[in-house]
N, C-alpha and C positions, 0 to 999 in steps of 0.2 A: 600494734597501732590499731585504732578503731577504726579508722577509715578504710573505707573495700581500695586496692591498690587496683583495680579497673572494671569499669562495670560498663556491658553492651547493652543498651536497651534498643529495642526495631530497628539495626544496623543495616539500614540499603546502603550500597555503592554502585553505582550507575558511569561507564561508558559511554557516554550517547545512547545507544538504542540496548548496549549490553547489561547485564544486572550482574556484578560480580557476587556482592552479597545481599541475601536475601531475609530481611528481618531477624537479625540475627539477636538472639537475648543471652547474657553469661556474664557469671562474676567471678571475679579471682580475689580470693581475701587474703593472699601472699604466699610467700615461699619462692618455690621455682615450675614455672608451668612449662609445657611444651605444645608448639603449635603446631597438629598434625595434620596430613592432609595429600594426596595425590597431584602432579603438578594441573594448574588449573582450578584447584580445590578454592582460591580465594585467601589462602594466608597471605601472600602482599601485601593485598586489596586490605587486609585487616589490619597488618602491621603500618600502612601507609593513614589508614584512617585514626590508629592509636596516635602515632606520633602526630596528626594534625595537618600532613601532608596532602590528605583529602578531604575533599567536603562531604560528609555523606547526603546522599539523596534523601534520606530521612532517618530517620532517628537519631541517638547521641551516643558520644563515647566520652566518659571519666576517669581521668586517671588522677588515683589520691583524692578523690572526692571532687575533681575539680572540669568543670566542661572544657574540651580540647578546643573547640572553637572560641572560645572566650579570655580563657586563660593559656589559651599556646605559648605565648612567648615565656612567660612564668614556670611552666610545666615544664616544657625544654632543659630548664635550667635542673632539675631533677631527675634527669631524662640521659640516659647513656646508650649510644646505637650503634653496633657493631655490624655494618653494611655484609653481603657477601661478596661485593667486587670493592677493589684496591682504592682505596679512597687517601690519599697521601699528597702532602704540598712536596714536590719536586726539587731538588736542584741546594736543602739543605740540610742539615744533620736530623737526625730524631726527635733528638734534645729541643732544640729549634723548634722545629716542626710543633711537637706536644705545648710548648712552653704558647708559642702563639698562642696554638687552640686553648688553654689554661687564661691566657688573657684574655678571649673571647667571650668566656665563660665569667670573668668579672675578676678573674684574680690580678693585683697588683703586676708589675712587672718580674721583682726579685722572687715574689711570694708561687708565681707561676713556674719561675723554673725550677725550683727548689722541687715543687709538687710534682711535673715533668721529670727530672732525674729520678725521686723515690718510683714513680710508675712504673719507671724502665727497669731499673731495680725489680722489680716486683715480677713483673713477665719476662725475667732472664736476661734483659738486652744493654743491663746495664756496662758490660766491655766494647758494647757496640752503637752506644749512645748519639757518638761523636761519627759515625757514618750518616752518609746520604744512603736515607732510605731507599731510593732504589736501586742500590747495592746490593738490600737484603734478599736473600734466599726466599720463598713462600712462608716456608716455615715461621722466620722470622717476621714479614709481613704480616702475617698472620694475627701473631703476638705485639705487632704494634698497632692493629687494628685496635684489638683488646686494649692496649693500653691509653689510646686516644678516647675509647667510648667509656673510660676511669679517669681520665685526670681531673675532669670537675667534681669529682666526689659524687656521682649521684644515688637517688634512693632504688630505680629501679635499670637494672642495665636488660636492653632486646638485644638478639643476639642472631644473625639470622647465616646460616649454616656455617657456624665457627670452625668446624673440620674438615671443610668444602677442600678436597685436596691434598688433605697432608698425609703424609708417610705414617705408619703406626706408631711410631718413636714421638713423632711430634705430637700426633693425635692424643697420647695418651698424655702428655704434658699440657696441651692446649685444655683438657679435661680436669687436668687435676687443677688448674687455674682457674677453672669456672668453678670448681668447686669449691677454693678458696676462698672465691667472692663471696660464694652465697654464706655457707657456711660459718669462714670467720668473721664477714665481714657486714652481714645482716643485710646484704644488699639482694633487694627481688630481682627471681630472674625470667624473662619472657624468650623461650627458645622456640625459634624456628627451625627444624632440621630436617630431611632426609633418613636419615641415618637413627634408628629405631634405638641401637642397642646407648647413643648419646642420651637421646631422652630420659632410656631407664633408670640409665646413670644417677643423672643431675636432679631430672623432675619430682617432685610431691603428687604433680595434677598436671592432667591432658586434657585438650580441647581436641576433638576429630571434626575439621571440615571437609566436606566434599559437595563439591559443584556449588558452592555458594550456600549451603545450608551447612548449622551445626548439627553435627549426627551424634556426640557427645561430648558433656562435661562432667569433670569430676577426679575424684583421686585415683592415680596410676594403682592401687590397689586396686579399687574395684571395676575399673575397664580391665584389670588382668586378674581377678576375683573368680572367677568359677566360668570353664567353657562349658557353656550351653547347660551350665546345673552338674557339671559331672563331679566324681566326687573319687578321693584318694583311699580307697580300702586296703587294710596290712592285714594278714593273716599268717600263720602258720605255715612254711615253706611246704611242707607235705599236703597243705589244704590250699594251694595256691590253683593247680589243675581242677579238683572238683566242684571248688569256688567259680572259677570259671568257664566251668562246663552250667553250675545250676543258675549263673548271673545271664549266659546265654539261650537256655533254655526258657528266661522268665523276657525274652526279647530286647536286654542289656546288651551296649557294646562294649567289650570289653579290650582293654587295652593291657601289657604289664606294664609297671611302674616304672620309677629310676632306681628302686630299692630293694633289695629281695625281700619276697614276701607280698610286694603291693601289684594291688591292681587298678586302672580308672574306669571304672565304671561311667557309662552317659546314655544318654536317652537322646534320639533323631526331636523329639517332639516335646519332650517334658523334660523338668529338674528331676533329679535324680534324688529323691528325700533320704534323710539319714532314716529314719521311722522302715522304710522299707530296705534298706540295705539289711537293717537288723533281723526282720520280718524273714529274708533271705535265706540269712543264715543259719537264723533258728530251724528253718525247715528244711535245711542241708546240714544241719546235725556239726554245723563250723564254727570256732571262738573270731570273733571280730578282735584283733588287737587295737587299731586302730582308725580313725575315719575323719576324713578334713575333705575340704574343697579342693578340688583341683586346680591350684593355679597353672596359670598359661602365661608364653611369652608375649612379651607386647604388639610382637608380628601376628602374631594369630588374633590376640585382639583386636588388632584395628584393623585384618584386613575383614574379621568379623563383620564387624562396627560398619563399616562399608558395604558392608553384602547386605546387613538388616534394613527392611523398608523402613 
């Protein structure tokens, strides 16, 4: 689709006398992003402003090309929100439950629960349709959250700590159902999480806030693209010690790799050039077999990303 699936331009959010976000600018042109960030960082305050839930102090938020302040109720209807606390009508089955919200959403009555049964189907709960949800176990809850922010069919589902709790059995199933969505079912996804190794998972592209400022955006490749320039060198197992006696001699830190043979090469202060790796080894009398960027886990990026002024 041509249109940017959300776009920040000078995002304040204002408390009374507090500033959650502070002119915040960023565009997401689809896939699945992850909203990251240390508690306090202002992901709410974002997620609350995307869905139209807050007014910003100034500037604007669009989602699908459209201004949240003007088009909310419209947008809504495109719009799928997977809360982190238990958001559930009481006292009737699932079925029930979803099929309401399905008629909320504009579907017919019969056409609603039809929609309601395939959803439950879909996130596993279809033997358990016919219970009052607060019967359900977390796990389950969990999974009927998920299935209430899909039954109006929309274009982009927020998701905001989908694994908040669950067991790794369940964790892993709650994942592979996001990954479903996105994947088979072309539906963008806006994840909130905690939990780093979800992100990795799911995401294309992160956002990193802290204290109300965005500190980066961009593709999960390249916020986990090269730590501080360092750089993955393979050599010869019997040139792997003199490798790394003349990498330390030239003021390199040098690391061993995950692989035999490799070593990571970084610099406190500067990228680490291929031009000079080579430069190295030619005057250490050593065959380079190989040389790439060092990627890094996303823990180390962003708690990076946070440490950079």
């Amino acid at each position: 689709m041509s249109e940017k699936v959300l776009e920040l331009q000078g995002l304040v959010v204002r408390y009374g006398s507090f500033t959650a976000l502070h002119g915040v600018d960023a565009i997401f042109n689809g896939g699945a992003l992850g909203l990251l960030g240390p508690n306090g960082a202002g992901k709410s305050s974002m997620m609350r402003s995307i869905l139209g839930l807050v007014r910003p102090a100034d500037g604007s938020v669009k989602v699908l090309g459209e201004d949240t302040q003007t088009a909310g109720a419209q947008l809504r209807r495109r719009i799928g929100y997977m809360p982190e606390r238990d958001a559930y009508i009481g006292g009737i089955s699932g079925v029930r439950g979803l099929a309401q919200l399905a008629e909320l959403c504009g579907f017919q009555s019969e056409d609603a629960m039809l929609r309601a049964h395939d959803v439950l189907h879909f996130v596993g709960l279809g033997e358990e349709r016919y219970r009052d949800v607060s019967t359900y176990s977390l796990g389950m809850r969990q999974r009927y959250k998920l299935a209430a922010a899909l039954v109006h069919d929309p274009d982009i589902l927020f998701l905001d700590e989908p694994t908040n709790g669950l067991d790794p059995q369940n964790r892993v199933r709650m994942l592979g159902l996001i990954e479903r969505v996105s994947k088979d079912h072309g539906i963008h996804l806006i994840l909130a999480s905690h939990l780093l190794p979800d992100v990795e998972r799911l995401c294309n592209e992160v956002w990193v806030l802290d204290k109300g400022h965005m500190k980066h955006t961009g593709s999960l490749a390249e916020l986990t693209a090269a730590a501080r320039g360092a750089k993955r060198v393979r050599v010869e197992l019997d040139s792997v010690k003199p490798f790394e006696k003349a990498a330390s001699d030239e003021g390199l830190e040098v690391e061993i790799g995950r692989v035999h043979g490799e070593l990571v090469l970084s610099h406190p202060e500067r990228i680490v050039e291929p031009n000079a790796v080579f430069a190295l080894a030619q005057k250490a009398g050593i065959p380079i077999l190989g040389i790439r960027d060092a990627a890094r886990s996303l823990e180390d990026a962003f708690l990076e990303t946070l440490e950079a002024e």
